[in-house]
TORVEXTI-52838 format. One line per field, with one value per residue: residue in one letter; chain; x, y, z of N, C-alpha, C in turn. Coordinates in steps of 0.02 Angstrom, whole numbers, always signed. Layout:
! residues N
aa <- (a, ...)
ch <- (A, ...)
npx <- (X, ...)
npy <- (Y, ...)
npz <- (Z, ...)
capx <- (X, ...)
capy <- (Y, ...)
capz <- (Z, ...)
cpx <- (X, ...)
cpy <- (Y, ...)
cpz <- (Z, ...)
! end
This chain:
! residues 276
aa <- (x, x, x, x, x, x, x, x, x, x, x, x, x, x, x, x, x, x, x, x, x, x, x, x, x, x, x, x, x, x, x, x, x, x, x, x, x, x, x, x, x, x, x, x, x, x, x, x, x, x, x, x, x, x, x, x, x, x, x, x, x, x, x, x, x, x, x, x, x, x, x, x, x, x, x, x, x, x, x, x, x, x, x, x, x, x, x, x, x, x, x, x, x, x, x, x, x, x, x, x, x, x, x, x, x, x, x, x, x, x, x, x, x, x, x, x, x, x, x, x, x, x, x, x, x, x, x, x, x, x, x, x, x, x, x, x, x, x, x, x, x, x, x, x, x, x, x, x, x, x, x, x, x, x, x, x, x, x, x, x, x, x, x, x, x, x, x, x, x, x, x, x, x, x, x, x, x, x, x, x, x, x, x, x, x, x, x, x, x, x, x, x, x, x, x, x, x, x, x, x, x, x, x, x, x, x, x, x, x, x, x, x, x, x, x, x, x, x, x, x, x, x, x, x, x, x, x, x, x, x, x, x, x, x, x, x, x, x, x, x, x, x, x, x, x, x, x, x, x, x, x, x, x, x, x, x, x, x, x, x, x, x, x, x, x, x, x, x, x, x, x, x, x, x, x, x)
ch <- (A, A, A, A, A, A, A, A, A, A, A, A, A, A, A, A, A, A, A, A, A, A, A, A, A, A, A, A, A, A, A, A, A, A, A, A, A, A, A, A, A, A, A, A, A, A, A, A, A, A, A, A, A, A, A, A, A, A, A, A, A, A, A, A, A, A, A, A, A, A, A, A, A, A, A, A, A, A, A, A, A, A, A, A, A, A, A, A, A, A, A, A, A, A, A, A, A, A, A, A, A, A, A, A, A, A, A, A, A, A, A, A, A, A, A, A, A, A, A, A, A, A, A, A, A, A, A, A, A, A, A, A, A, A, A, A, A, A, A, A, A, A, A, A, A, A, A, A, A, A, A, A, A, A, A, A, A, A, A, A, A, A, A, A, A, A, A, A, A, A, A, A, A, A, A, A, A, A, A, A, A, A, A, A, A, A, A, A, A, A, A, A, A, A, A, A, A, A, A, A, A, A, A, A, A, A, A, A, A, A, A, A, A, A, A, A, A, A, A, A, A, A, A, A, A, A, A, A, A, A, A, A, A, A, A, A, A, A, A, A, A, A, A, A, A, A, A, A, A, A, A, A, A, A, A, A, A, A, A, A, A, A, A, A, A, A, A, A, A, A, A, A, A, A, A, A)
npx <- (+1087, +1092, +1131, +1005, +917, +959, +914, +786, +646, +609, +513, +502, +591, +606, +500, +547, +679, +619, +542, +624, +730, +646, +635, +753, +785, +676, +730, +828, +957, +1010, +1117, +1129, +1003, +1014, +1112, +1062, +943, +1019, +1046, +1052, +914, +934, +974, +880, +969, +1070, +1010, +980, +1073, +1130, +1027, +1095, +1212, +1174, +1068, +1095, +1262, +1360, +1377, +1411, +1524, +1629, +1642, +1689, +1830, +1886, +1906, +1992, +2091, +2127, +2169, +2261, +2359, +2335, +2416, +2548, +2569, +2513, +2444, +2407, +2339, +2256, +2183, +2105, +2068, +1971, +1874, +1814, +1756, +1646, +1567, +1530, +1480, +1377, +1291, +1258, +1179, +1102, +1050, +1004, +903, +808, +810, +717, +619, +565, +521, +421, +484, +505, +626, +718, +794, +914, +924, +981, +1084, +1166, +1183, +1245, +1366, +1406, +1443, +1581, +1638, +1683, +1746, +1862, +1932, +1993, +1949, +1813, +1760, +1748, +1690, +1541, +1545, +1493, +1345, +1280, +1256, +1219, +1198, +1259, +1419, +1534, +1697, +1849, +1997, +2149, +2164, +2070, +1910, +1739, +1572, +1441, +1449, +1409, +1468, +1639, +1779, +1922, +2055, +2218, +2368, +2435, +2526, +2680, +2691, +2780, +2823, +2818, +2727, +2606, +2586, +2554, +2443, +2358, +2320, +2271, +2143, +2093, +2082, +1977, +1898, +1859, +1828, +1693, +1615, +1623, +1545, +1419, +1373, +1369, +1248, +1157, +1152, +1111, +982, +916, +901, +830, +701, +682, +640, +519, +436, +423, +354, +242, +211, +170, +87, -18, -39, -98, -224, -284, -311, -368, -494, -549, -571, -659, -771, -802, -862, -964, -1039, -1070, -1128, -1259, -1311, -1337, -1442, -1537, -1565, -1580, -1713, -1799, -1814, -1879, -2012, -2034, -2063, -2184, -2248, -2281, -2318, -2438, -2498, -2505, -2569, -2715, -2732, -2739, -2872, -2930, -2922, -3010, -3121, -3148, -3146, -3274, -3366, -3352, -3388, -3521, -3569, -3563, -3629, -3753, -3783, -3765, -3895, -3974)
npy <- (-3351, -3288, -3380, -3457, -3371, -3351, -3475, -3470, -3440, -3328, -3245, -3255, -3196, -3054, -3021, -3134, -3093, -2956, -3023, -3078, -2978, -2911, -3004, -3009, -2872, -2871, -2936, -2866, -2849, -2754, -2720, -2848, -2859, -2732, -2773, -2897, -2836, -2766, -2866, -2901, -2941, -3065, -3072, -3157, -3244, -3258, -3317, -3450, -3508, -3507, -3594, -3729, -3735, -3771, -3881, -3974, -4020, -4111, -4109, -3995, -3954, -4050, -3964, -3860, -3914, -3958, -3814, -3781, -3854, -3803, -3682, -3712, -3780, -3664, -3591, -3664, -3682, -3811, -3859, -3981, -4046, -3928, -3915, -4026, -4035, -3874, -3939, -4010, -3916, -3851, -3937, -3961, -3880, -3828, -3931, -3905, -3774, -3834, -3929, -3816, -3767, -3855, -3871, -3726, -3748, -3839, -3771, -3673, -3564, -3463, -3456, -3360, -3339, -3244, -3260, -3401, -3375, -3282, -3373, -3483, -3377, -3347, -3462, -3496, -3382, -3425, -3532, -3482, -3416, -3427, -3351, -3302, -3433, -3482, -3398, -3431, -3550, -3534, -3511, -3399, -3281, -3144, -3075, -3108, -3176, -3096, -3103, -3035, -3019, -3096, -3091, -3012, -2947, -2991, -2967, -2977, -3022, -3099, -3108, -3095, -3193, -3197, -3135, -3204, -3223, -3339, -3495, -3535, -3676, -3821, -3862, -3996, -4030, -3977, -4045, -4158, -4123, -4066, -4178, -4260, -4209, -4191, -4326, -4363, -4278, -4334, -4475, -4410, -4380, -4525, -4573, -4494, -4534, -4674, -4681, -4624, -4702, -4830, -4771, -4764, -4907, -4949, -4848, -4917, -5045, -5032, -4976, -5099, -5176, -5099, -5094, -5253, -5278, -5193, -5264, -5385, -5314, -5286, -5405, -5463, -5405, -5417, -5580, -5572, -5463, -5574, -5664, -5611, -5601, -5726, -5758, -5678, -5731, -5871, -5823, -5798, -5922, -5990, -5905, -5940, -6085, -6074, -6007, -6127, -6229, -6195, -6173, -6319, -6361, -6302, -6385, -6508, -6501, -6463, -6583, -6687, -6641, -6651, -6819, -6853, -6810, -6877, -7009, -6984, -6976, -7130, -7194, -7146, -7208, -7349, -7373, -7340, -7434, -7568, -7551, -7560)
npz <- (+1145, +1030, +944, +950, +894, +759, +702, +690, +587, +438, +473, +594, +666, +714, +803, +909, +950, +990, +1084, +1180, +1205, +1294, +1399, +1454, +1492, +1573, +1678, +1715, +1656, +1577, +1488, +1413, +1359, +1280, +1175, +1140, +1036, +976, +879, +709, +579, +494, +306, +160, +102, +197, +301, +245, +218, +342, +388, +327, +383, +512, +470, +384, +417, +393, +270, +239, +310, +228, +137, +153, +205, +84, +17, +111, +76, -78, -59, +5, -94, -190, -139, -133, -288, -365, -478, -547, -429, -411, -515, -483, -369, -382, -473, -402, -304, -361, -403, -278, -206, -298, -295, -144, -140, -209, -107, -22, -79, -59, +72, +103, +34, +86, +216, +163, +100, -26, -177, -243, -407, -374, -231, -233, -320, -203, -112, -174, -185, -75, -31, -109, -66, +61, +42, -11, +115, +266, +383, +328, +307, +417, +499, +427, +468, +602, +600, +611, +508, +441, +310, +164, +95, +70, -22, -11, -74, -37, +137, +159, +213, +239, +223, +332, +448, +600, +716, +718, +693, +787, +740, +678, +627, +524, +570, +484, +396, +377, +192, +146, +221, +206, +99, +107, +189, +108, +30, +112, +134, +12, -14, +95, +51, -58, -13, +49, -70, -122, -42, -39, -176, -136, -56, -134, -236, -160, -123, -234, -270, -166, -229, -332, -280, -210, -285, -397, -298, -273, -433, -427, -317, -363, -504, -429, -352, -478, -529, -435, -435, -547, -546, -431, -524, -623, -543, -479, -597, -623, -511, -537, -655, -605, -486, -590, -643, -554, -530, -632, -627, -495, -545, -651, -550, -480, -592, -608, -503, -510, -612, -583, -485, -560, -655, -535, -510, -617, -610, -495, -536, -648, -587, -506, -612, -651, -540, -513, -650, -643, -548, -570, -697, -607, -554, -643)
capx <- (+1030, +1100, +1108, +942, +892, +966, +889, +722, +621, +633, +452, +485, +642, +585, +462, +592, +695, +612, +511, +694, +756, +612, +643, +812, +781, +646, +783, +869, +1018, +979, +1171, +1100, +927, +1040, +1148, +997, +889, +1047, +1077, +1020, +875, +964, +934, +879, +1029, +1102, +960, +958, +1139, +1148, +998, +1127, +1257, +1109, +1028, +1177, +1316, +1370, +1381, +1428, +1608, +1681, +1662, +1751, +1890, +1903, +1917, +2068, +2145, +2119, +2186, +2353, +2355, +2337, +2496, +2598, +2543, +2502, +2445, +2365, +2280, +2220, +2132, +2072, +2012, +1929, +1835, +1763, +1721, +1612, +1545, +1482, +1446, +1316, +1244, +1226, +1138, +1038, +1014, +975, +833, +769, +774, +681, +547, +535, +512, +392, +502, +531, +702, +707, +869, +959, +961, +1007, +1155, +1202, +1199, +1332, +1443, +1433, +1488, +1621, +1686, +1705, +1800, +1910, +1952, +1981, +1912, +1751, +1740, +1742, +1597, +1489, +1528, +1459, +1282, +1248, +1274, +1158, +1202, +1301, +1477, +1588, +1783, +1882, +2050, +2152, +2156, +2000, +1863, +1679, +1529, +1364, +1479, +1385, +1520, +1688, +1836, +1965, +2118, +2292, +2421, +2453, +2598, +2714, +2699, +2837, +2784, +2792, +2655, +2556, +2570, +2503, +2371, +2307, +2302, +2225, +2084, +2055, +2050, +1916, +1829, +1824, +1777, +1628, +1594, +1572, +1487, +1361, +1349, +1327, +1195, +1120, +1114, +1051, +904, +888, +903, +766, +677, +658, +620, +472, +423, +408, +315, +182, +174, +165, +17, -64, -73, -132, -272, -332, -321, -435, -550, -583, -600, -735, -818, -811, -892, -1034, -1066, -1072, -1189, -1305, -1316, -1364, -1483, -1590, -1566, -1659, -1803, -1829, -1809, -1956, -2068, -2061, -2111, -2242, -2298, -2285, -2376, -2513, -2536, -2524, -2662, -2747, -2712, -2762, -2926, -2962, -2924, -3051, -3156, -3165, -3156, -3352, -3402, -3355, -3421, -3597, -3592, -3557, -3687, -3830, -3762, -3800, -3975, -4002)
capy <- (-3313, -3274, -3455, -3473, -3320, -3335, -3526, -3441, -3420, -3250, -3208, -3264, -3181, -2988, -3026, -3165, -3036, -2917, -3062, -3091, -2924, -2888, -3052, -2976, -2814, -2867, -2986, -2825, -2860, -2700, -2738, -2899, -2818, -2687, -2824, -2932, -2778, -2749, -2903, -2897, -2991, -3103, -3072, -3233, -3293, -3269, -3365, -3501, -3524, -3520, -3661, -3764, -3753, -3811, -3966, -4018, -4002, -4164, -4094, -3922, -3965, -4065, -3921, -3808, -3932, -3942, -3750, -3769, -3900, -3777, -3615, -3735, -3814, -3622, -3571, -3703, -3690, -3875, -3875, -4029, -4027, -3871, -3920, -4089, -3968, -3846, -3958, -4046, -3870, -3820, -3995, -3988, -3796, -3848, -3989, -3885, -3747, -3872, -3941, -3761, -3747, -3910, -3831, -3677, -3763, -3884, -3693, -3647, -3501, -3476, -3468, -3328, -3360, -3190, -3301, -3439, -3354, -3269, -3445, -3506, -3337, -3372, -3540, -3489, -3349, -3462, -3579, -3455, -3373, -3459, -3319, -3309, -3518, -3473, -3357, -3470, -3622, -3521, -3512, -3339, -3231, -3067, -3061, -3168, -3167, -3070, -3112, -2942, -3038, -3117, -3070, -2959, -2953, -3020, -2933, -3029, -3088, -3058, -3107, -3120, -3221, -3160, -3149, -3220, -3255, -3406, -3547, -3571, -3755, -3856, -3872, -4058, -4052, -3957, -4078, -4187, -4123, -4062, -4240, -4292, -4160, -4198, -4393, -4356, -4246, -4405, -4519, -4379, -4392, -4587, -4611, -4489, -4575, -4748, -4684, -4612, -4782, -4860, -4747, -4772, -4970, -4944, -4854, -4970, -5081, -4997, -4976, -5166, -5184, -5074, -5128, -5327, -5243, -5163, -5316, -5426, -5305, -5302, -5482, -5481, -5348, -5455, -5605, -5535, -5464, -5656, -5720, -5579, -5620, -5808, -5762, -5665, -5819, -5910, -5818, -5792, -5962, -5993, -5888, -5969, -6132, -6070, -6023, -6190, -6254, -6164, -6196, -6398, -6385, -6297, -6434, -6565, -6495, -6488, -6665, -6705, -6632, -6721, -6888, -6854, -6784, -6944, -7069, -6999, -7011, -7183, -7234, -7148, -7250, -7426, -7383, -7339, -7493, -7596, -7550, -7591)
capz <- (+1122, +954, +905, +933, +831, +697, +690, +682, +506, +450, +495, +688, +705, +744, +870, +954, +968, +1038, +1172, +1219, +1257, +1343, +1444, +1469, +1539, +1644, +1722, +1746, +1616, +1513, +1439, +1376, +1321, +1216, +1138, +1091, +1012, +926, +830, +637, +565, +444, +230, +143, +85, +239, +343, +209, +243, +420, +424, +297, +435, +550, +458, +349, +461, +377, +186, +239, +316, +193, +53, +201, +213, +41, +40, +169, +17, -135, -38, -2, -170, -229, -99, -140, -345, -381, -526, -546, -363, -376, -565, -444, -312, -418, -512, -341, -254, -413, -382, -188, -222, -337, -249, -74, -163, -210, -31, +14, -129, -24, +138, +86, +7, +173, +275, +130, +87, -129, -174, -307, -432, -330, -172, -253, -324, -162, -57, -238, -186, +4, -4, -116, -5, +124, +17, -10, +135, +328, +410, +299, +323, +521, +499, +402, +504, +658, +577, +645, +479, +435, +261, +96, +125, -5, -34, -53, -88, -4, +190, +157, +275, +206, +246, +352, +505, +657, +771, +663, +749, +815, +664, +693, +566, +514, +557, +435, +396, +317, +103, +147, +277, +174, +20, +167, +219, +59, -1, +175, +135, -61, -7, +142, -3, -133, +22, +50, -118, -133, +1, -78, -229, -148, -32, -187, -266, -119, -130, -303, -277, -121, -248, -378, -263, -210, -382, -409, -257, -285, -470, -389, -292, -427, -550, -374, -343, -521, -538, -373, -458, -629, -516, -427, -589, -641, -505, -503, -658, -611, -435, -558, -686, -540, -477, -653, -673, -487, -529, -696, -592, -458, -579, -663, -498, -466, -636, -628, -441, -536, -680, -550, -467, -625, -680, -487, -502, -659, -596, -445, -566, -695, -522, -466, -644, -661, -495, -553, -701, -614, -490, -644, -738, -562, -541, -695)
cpx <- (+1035, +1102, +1037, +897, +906, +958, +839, +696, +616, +576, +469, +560, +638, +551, +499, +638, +681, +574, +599, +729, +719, +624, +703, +826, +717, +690, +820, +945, +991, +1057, +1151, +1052, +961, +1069, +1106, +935, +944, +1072, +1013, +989, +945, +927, +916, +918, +1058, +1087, +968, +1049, +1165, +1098, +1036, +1155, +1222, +1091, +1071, +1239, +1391, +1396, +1422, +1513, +1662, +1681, +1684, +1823, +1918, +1916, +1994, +2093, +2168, +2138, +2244, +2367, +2369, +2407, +2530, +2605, +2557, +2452, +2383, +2298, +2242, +2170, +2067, +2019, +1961, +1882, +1778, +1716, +1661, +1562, +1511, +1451, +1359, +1258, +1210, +1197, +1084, +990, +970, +891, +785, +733, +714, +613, +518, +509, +451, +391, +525, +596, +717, +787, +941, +957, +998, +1099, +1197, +1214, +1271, +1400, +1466, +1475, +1551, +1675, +1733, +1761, +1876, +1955, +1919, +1931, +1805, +1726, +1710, +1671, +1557, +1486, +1490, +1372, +1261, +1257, +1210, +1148, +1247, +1373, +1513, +1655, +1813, +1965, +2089, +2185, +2128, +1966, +1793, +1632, +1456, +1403, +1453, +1410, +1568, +1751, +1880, +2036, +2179, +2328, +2455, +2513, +2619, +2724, +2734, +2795, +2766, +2743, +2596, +2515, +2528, +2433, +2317, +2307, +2251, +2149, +2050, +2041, +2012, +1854, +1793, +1798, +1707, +1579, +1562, +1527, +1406, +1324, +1336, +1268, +1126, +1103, +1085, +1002, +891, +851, +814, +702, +617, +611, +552, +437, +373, +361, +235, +153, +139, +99, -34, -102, -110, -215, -315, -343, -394, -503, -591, -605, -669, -798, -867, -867, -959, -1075, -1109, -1149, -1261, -1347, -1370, -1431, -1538, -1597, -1609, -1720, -1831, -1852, -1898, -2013, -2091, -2090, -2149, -2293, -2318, -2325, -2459, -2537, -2535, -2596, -2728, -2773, -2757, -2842, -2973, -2993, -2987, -3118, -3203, -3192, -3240, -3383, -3392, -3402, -3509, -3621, -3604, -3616, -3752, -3836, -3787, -3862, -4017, -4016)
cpy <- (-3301, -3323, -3465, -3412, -3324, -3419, -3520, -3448, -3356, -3207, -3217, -3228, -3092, -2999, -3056, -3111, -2977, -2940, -3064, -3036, -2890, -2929, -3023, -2921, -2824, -2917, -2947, -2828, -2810, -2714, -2798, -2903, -2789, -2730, -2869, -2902, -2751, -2798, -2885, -2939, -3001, -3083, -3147, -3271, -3286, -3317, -3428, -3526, -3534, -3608, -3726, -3798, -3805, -3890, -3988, -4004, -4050, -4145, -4038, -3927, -3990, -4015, -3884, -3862, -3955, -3863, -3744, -3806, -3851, -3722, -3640, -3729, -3728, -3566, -3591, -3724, -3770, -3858, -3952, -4042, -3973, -3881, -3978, -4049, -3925, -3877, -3988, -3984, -3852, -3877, -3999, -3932, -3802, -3883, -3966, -3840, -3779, -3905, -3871, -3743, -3802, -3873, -3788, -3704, -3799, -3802, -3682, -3576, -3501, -3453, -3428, -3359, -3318, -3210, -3350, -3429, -3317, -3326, -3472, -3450, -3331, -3417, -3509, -3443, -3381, -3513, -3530, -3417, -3389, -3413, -3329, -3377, -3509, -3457, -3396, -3527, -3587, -3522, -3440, -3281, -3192, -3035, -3119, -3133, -3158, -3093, -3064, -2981, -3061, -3057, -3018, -2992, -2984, -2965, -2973, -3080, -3055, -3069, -3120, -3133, -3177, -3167, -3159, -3255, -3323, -3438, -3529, -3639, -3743, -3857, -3954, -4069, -4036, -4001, -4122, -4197, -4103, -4127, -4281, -4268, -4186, -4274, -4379, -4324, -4299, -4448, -4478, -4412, -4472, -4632, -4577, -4526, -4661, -4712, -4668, -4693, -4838, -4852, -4761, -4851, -4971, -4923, -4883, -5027, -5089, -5000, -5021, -5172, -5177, -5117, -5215, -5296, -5217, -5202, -5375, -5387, -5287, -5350, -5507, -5459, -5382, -5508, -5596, -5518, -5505, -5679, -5704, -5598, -5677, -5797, -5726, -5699, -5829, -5899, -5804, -5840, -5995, -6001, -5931, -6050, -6118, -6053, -6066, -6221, -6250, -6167, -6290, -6397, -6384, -6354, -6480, -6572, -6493, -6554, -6694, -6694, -6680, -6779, -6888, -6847, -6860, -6988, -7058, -6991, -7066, -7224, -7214, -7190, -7325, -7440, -7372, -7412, -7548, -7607, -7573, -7673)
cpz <- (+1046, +917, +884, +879, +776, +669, +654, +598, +514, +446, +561, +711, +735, +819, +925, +995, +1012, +1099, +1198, +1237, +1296, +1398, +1482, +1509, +1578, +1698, +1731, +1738, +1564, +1478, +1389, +1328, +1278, +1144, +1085, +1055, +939, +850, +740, +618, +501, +366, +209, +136, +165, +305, +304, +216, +297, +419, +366, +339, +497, +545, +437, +349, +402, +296, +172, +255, +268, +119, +87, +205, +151, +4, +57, +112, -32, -117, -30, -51, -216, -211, -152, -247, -376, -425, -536, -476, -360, -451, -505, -399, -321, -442, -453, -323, -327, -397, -318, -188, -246, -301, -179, -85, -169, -161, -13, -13, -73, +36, +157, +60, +83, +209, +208, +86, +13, -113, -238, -361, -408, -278, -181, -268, -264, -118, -106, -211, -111, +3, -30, -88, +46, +100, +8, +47, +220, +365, +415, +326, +392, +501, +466, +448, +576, +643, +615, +574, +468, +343, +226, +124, +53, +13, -54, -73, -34, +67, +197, +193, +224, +249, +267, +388, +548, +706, +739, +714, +721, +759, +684, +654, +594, +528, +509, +436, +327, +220, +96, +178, +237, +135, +71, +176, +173, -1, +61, +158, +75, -36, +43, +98, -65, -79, +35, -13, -145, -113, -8, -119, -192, -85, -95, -239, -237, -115, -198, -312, -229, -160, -301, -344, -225, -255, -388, -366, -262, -366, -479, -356, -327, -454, -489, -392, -416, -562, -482, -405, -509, -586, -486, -463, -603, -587, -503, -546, -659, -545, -501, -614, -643, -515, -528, -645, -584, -489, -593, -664, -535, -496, -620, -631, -481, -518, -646, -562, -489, -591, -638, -513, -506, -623, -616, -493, -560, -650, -558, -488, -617, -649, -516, -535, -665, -616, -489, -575, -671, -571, -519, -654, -653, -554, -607, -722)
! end
């Protein structure tokens, strides 16, 4: 039930809410009804961060398991890994803010620059601090997630796991696994960038297409013009044509009448000139 609520947009999540604990206590689970009356509408940042966890499950983990690298790296003081590390998380930080600005516009919801910056101090909570990570990866939070130091609590967990001190792992496993983590975070990373240049390449190629389409259909267009041009020629040059004809019938008929005309005064004359 709480999954699905806190999926919701943060106009449909009151009313959900309360259709579902009504559903609840008329099913005669008034413990259930209380529970689900009691959960907290989510703030923006905290909705715009849960539907992160949601749509880009895929983007969202590997800046949590780079997190788990940069909290070793900051154990075990490496020095160089933890500049390597740092410089990435500032790096995916950025970029999934930026997914989030996406999201929000897809929902039609603005994204003032004070959500913006609370989705930048969520993520980084979480980078810092397993617990916090937990709670964000559940997608159920109610609020931005603060960092009080280390093994401090955060605030906007609406179910917060259960806390149990850590293994001690060997310093070699560590170095391990926080080289396992930073190389899974550079394979993230280049498989961004070549999908990003695949779309770029797709784009271009698009591009061309259309402008190949473009210069076609206004090669067709002038064609056309041309030919108009040519059919209207044509047809002037017709009519000028039928009314010659119409003027050479008439002089023939003319000319015709003449002839007929001269013919019965000749045959007059021949027939005077006879009798004579």
């Amino acid at each position: 039930m709480a999954t699905e609520l806190y999926g919701l947009a943060p106009a449909d999540f009151v009313a959900t809410r309360t259709a579902r604990a009504k559903e609840a206590r008329a099913a005669g689970d008034r413990e259930l009804a209380t529970a689900i009356a009691a959960l907290a509408k989510p703030t923006k940042v905290a909705w715009l961060v849960n539907q992160l966890v949601r749509q880009r499950p895929q983007d969202v983990e590997p800046l949590l398991a780079l997190g788990a690298g940069l909290r070793e790296a900051t154990a075990t003081l490496s020095g160089d890994d933890l500049r390597t590390l740092t410089r990435q998380q500032h790096q995916l930080v950025h970029a999934i803010v930026g997914m989030a600005r996406e999201i929000a516009a897809a929902a039609g919801e603005p994204v003032s620059q004070d959500v913006a910056d609370g989705v930048d101090q969520t993520l980084r909570a979480a980078l810092a601090d397993d617990g916090l990570a937990a709670a964000l990866s559940g997608g159920r939070l109610t609020d931005r997630l603060e960092f009080a130091g280390f093994g401090g609590a955060g605030a906007g967990i609406t179910l917060p796991p259960a806390t149990r001190k850590k293994p001690v792992v060997p310093v070699d496993d560590l170095a391990a696994q926080r080289k396992a983590r930073a190389a899974r975070a550079d394979q993230a990373a280049a498989e961004a960038r070549t999908a990003l240049d695949d779309a770029e390449a797709a784009q271009r190629s698009v591009q061309e297409a259309v402008a190949a389409a473009v210069a076609t259909a206004e090669a067709a267009e002038a064609r056309v013009a041309e030919l108009r041009a040519e059919l209207e020629a044509a047809i002037a040059e017709h009519v000028d044509a039928d009314k010659a004809t119409k003027a050479a019938h008439a002089s023939l008929d003319q000319a015709d009448r003449g002839v007929r005309g001269a013919r019965r005064r000749l045959d007059a004359a021949e027939a005077e000139r006879a009798l004579l």
